[in-house]
C-alpha atoms as one frame of an Amber mdcrd trajectory, in Angstrom:
protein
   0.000   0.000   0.000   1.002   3.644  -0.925  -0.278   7.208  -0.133  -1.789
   9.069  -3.263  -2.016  13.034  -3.007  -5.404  14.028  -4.051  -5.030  17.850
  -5.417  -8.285  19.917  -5.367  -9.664  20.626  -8.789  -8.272  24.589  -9.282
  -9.746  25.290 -12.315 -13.701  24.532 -11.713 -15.894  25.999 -13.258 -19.235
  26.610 -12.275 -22.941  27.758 -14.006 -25.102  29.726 -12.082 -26.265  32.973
 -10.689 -24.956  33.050  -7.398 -20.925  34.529  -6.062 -18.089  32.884  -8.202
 -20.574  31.260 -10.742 -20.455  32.084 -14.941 -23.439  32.745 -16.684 -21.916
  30.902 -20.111 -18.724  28.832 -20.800 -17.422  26.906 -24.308 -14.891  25.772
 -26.111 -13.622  21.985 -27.142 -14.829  19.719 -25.579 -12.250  17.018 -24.116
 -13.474  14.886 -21.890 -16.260  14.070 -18.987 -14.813  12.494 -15.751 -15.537
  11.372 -12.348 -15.672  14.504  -9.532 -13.539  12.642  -6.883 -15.901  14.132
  -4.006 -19.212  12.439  -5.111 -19.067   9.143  -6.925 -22.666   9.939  -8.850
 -21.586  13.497 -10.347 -19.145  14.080 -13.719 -17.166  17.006 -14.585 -16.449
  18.002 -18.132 -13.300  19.211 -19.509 -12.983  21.746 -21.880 -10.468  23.450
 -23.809 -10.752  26.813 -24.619  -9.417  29.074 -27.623  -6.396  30.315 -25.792
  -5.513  26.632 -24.786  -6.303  26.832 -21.414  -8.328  23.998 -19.728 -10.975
  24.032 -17.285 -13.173  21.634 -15.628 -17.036  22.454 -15.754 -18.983  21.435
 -12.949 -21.222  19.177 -14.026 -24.889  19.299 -12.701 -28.023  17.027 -13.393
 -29.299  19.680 -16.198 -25.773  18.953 -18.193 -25.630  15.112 -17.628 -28.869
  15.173 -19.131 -27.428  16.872 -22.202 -23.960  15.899 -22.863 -22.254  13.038
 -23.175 -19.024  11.147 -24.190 -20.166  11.007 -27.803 -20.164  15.015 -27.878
 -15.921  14.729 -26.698 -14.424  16.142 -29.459 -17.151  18.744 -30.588 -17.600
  22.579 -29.687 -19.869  23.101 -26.552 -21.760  26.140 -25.378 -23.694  26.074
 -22.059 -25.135  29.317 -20.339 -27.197  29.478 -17.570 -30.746  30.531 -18.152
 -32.153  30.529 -14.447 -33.863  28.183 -12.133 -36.269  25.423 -13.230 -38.985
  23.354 -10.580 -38.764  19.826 -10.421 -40.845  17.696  -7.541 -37.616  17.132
  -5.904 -36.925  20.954  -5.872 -35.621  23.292  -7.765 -32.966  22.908 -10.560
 -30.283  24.995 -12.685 -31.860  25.475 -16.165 -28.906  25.174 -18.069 -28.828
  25.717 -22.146 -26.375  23.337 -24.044 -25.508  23.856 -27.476 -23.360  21.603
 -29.992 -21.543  22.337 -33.000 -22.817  20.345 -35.817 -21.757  22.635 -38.792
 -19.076  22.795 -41.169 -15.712  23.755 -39.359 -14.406  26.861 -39.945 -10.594
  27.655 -39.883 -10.397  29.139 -36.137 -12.024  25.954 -35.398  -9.974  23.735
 -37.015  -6.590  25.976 -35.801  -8.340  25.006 -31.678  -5.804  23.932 -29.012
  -6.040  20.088 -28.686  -8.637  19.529 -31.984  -6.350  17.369 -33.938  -5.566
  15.743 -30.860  -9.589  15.204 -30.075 -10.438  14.139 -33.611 -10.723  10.982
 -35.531  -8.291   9.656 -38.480 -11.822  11.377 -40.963 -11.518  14.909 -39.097
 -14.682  14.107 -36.838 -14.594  13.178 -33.388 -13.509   9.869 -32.312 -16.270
   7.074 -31.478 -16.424   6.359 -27.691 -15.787   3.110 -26.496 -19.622   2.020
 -24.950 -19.647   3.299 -21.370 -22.246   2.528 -18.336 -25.189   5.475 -18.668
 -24.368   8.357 -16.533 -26.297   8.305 -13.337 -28.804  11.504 -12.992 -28.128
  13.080  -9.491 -29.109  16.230  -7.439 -28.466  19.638  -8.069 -24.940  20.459
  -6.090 -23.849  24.241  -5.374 -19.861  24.980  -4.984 -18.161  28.172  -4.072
 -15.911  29.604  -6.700 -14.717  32.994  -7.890 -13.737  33.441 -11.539 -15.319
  36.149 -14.020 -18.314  35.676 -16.520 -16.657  33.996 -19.767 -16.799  36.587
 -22.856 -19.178  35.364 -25.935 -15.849  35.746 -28.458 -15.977  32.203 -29.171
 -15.380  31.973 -33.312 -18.773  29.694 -33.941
């Protein structure tokens, strides 16, 4: 047996309305993975036009609306408010994929080659267990509203 650090996720992102939250976020998207504080709840990577990555917090709104056959494509979500559900309320949460022809910028994004298959789309996922839908979790956080500059 061996000690493993755990380092806390620094670059989290979060949608909402409240202190530290963005209302919008996109960019590549590179991945989905585990949050290592609760086993039910993904996090999705994404790489945006300067290169720099960051880890969206995922929520039940996105798990419901992205998934690992979308790695690979251009994302947008943006928060659009609070939705009712019988188990309470919920972050509405507005996802958009790229489907359309890529343009240059696109094709010139940090990571794409790297994200795409041997055709120029995005890879095929190996099949994977369904995502489990789970409750709405808040975090703290403190980084700026994203700018809408994205090229797409």
């Amino acid at each position: 047996m061996s000690w493993t650090k755990r380092e806390a996720v620094t670059d989290l992102v979060i949608l909402g309305d409240g202190e530290g939250c963005v209302k919008k976020v996109g960019g590549l998207l590179a991945g989905i993975v585990p949050d290592s504080g609760y086993p039910d709840k993904v996090n999705y990577k994404i790489v945006k036009q300067d290169g720099e990555e960051i880890t969206l917090s995922g929520s039940a709104s996105l798990s419901r609306q992205l998934n690992e056959r979308d790695v690979g494509h251009f994302i947008k979500a943006e928060f659009t408010g609070w939705g009712k559900s019988p188990n309470g309320k919920f972050k509405a949460i507005e996802v958009n994929v790229w489907d359309g022809e890529l343009t240059d910028a696109q094709k010139a994004w940090p990571r794409f080659k790297e994200l795409q298959g041997g055709n120029g789309k995005p890879p095929v996922p190996k099949a994977t267990k369904p995502v489990p839908e789970t409750e709405e979790i808040d975090f703290p956080g403190a980084l700026e509203e994203e700018d809408d500059d994205l090229p797409f």
